[in-house]
C-alpha positions as CSV (number, residue, x, y, z in Angstrom):
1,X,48.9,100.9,-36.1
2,X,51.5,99.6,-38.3
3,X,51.3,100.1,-42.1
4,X,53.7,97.4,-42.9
5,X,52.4,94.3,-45.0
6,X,54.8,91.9,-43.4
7,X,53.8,92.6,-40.4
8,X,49.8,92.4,-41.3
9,X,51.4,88.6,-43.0
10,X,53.1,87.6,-39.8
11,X,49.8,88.5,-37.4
12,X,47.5,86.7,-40.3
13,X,49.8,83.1,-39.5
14,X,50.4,82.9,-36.5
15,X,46.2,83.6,-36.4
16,X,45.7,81.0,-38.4
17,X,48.6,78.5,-36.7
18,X,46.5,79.3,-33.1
19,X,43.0,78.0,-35.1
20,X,44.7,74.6,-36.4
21,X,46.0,73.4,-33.4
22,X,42.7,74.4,-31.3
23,X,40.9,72.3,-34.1
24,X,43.5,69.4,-34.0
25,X,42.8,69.3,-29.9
26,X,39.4,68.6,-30.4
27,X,40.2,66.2,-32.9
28,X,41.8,63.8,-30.3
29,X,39.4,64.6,-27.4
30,X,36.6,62.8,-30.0
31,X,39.3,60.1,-30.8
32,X,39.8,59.5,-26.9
33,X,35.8,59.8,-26.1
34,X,35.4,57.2,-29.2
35,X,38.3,54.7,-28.3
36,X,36.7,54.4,-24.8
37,X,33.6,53.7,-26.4
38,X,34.6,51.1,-27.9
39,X,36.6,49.3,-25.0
40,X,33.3,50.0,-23.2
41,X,31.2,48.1,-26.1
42,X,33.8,45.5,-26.5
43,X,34.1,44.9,-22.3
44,X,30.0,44.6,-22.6
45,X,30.4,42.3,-25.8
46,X,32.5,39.6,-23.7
47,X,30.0,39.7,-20.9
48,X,27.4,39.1,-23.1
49,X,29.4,36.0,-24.6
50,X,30.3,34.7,-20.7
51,X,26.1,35.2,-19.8
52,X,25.3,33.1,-23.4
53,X,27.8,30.5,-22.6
54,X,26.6,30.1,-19.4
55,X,23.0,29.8,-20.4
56,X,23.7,27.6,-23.1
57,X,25.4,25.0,-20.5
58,X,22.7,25.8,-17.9
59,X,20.0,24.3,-20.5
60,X,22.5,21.8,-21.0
61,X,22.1,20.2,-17.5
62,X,18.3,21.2,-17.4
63,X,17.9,18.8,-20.4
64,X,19.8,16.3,-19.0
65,X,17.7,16.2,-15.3
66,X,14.8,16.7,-17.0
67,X,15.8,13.0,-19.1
68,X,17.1,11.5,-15.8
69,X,14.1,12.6,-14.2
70,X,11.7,11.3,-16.7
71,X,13.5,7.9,-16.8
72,X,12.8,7.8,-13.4
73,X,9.3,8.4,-13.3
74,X,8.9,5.6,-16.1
75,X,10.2,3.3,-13.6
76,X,8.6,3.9,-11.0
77,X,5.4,4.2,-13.2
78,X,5.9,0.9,-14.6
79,X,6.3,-0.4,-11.0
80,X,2.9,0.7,-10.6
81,X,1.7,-0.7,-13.5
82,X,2.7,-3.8,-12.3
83,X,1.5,-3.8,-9.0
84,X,-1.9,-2.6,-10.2
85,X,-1.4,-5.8,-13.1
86,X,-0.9,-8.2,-9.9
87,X,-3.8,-6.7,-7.9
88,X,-6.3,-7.5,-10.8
89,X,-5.1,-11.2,-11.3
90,X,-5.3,-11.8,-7.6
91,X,-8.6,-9.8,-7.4
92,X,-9.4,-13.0,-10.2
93,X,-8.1,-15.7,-8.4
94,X,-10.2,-14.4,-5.2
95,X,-13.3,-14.3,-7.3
96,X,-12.7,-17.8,-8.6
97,X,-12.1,-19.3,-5.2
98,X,-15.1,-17.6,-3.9
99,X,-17.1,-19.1,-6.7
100,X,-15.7,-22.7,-5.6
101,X,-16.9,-21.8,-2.1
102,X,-20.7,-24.0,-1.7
103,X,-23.7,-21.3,-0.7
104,X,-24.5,-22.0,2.9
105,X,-28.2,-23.0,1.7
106,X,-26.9,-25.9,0.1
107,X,-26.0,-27.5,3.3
108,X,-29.2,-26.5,5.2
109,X,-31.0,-27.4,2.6
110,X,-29.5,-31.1,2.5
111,X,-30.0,-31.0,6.1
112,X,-33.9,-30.5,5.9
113,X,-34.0,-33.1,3.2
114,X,-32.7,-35.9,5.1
115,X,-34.7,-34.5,7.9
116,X,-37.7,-35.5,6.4
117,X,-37.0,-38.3,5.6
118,X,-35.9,-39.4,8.9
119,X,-39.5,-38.2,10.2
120,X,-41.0,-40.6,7.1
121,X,-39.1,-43.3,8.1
122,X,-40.4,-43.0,11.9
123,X,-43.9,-42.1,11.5
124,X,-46.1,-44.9,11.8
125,X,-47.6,-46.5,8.8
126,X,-51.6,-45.6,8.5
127,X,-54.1,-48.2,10.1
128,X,-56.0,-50.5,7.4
129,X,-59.8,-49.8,7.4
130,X,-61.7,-52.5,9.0
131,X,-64.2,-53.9,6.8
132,X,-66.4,-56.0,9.2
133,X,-67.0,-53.6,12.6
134,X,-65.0,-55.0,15.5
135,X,-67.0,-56.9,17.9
136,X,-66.8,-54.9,21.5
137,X,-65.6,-56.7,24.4
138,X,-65.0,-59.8,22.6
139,X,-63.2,-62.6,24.9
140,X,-62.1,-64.2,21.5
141,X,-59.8,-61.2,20.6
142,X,-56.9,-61.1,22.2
143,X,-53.8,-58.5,21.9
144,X,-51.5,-59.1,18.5
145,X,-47.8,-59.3,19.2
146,X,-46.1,-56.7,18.2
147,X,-44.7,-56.2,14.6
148,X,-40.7,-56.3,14.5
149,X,-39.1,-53.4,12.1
150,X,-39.0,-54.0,9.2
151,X,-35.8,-55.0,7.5
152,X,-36.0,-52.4,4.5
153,X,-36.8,-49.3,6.5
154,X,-33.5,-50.2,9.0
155,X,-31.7,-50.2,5.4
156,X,-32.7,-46.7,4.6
157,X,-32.3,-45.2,7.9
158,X,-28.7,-46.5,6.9
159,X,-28.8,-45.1,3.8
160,X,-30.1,-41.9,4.9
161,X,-27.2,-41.6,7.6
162,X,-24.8,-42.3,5.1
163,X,-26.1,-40.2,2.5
164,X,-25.9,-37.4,5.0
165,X,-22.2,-38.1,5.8
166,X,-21.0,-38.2,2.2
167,X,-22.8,-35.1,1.3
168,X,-21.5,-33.2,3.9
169,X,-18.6,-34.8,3.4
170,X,-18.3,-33.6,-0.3
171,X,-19.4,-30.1,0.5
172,X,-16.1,-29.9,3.5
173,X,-14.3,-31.3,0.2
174,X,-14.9,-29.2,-2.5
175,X,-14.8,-25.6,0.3
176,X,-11.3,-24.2,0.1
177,X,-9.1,-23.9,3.2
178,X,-9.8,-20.9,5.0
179,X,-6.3,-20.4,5.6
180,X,-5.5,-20.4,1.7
181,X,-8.7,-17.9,1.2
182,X,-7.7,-15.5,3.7
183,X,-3.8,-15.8,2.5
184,X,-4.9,-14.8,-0.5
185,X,-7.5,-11.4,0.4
186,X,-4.6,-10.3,2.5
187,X,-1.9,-10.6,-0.7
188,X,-5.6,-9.0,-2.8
189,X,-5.0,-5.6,0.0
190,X,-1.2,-5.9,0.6
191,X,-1.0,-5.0,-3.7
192,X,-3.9,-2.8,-3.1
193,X,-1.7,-0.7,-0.4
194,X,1.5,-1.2,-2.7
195,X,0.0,-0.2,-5.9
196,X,-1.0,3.1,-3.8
197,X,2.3,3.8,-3.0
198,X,3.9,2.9,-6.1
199,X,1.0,6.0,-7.0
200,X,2.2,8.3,-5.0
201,X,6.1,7.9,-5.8
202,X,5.4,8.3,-9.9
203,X,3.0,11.4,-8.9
204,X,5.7,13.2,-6.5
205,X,8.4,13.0,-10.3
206,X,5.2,15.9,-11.4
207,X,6.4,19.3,-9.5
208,X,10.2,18.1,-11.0
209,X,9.4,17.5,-14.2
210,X,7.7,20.6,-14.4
211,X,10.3,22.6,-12.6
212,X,12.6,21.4,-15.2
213,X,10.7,22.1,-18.1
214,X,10.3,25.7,-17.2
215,X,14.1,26.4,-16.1
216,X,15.2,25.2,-19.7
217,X,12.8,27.8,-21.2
218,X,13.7,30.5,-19.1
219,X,17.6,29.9,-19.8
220,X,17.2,29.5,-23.2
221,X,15.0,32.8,-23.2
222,X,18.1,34.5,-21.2
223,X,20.3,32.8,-23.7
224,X,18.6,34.3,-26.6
225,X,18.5,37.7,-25.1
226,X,22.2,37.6,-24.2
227,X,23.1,37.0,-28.2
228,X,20.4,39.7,-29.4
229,X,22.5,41.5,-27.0
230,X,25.6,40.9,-28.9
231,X,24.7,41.5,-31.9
232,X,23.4,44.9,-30.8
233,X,26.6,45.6,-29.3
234,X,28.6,44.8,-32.3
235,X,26.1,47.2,-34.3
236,X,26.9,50.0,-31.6
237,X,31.1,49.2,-32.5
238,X,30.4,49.6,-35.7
239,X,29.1,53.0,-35.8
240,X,30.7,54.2,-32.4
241,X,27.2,55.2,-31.1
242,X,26.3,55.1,-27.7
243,X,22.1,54.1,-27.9
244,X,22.8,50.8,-29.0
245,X,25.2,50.1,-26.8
246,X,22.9,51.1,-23.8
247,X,20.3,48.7,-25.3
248,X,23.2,46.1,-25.7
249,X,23.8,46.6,-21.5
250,X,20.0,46.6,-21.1
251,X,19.3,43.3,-23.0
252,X,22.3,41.6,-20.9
253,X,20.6,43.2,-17.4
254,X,17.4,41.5,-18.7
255,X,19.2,37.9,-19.4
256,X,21.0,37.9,-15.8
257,X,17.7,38.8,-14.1
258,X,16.2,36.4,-16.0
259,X,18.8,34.0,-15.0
260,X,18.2,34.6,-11.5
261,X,15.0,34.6,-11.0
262,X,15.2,31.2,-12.6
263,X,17.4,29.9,-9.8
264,X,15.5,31.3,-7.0
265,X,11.8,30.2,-8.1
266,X,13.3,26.3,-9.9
267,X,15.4,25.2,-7.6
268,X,13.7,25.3,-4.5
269,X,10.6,23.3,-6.1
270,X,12.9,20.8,-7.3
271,X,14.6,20.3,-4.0
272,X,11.1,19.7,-2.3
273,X,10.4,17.3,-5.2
274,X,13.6,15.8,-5.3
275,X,12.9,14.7,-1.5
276,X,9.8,14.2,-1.4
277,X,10.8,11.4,-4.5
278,X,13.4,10.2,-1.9
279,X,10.5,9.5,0.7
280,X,7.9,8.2,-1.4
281,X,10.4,5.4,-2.8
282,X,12.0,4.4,0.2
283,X,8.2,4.1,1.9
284,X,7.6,1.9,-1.3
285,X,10.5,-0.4,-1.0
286,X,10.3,-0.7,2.5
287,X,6.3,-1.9,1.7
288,X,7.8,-4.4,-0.6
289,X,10.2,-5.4,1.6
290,X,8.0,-5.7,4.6
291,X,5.5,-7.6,2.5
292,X,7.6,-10.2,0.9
293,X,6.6,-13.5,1.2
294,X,9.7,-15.8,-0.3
295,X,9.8,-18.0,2.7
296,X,6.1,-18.7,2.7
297,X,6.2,-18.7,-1.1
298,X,9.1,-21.7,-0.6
299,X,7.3,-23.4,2.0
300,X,4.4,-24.0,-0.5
301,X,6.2,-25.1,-2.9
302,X,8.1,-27.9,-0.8
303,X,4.7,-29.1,0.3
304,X,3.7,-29.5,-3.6
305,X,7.1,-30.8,-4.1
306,X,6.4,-33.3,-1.3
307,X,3.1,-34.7,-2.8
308,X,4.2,-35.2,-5.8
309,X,6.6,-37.0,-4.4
310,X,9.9,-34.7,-5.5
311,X,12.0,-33.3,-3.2
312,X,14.1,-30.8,-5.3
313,X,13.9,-28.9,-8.4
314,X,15.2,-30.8,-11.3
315,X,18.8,-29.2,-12.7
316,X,18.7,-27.6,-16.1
317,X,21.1,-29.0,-18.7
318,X,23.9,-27.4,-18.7
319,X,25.4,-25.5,-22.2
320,X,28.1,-28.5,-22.7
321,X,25.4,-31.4,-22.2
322,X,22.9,-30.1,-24.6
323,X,24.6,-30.4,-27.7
324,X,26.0,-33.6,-26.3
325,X,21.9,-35.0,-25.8
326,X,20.6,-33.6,-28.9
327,X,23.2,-35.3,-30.8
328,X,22.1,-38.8,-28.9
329,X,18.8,-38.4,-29.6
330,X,19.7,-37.7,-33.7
């Protein structure tokens, strides 16, 4: 053992030069471990801002089909509000040409009327009572001739006749056609049928709307999770601690699931919506085009054209001869 002091110096710093640089090696292993860290929370941090952005636009176009779709439905739903409108006002017009429609009684009862009369007018009138008795076998009475009609009761078996020929003449008169009548209880069912349909098509917009509705709370749940998710991941870079950024990672697993399962249970309901809305339309235009009636609607109107005695519609004024009249007449 050496008794020298420089010696005992010498072993002291290089001691003490072996203990610094073991302390500045763990130094940068906690740098490294950190600086990682934060590359990791910062990696996490734009994921989180692609899953938010992404959200954000998904809600975007969920708004917009939702609009789209509810426009949609208030067509189709005011389609049916008018076919319902023109099944009531024919349903009317039915009931008023029913009313116009003489009870079947009416004619039988003229008919038992006139009847009876008819068996007045035949029946003989009653014997006169004789007031001295008739003498039996008398040669002086001989036979009467017979009595000739009378000249008033041939008038009212005239009158009676044509009594009964202008009163059922007046009751053929004032009965509609049949052909009109039953024209019109088929155009009463064919609304009927299209006012079902037109049903049907605003009902089938239901499962879409609904579909919609719920995707763009579910994305805007996801979209809310993915910026809690941020924010706990720019806490965790702050303090260069690990627990928040787990959460941070957690929260963003949570908004892509969340995403996901948003896809997989929407979208197939709005595809079988989306067609079924395809099939219950065309069925309902093909109804309305299978049940128009322009040429028959055109026909009746030349006929009423033709008894009044025009033959075509009369031409509206032009925009260059109304000024030019109105001044004439001033």
């Amino acid at each position: 053992m050496s008794n020298n002091p420089l010696e005992h110096a010498e072993h002291i710093a290089h001691a003490g030069h072996g203990g610094g640089d073991h302390g500045h090696g763990g130094g940068h292993d906690d740098h490294a471990a950190q600086s990682k860290l934060g590359t990791f929370i910062g990696i996490t941090m734009a994921v989180l801002g692609v899953i938010l952005a992404y959200c954000a636009a998904e809600v975007g176009d969920e708004r917009t089909e939702l609009i789209q779709t509810l426009v949609e439905q208030q067509n189709a739903h005011a389609k049916y509000q008018a076919q319902q409108m023109k099944h009531r006002i024919a349903i009317i017009s039915l009931r008023q040409v029913r009313g116009e429609i003489p009870a079947d009684e009416i004619g039988a009862r003229l008919d038992e009327e006139l009847a009876k009369i008819d068996a007045e007018q035949a029946a003989p009138p009653p014997a006169a009572k004789a007031i001295v008795p008739a003498v039996a076998a008398s040669p002086a009475a001989a036979p009467k001739p017979a009595v000739a009609e009378k000249p008033e009761a041939a008038a009212e078996a005239v009158t009676t006749r044509a009594a009964r020929t202008v009163a059922h003449g007046l009751i053929e008169a004032m009965t509609p056609r049949k052909s009109q009548v039953m024209a019109l209880a088929d155009t009463v069912e064919r609304y009927e049928k299209e006012g079902h349909s037109a049903k049907e098509w605003t009902e089938s917009f239901e499962p879409a709307v609904k579909a919609h509705v719920l995707a763009q709370q579910r994305f805007d749940l996801a979209q809310l999770l993915a910026e809690i998710g941020i924010v706990v991941a720019s806490v965790a870079l702050l303090i260069k601690r690990r627990a928040p950024w787990l959460l941070a990672l957690a929260l963003g697993a949570a908004s892509v699931g969340l995403v996901i399962h948003t896809h997989v249970s929407t979208g197939g309901v709005v595809h079988a919506a989306e067609e079924k809305i395809e099939e219950t339309g065309k069925e309902y235009r093909a109804m309305r085009n299978d049940d128009a009636t322009a040429e028959a609607d055109r026909a009746l109107v030349a006929k009423i054209r033709a008894w009044g005695g025009v033959t075509a519609a009369p031409k509206p004024a032009s925009a260059h001869e109304a000024p030019a009249k109105e001044e004439h007449h001033k």
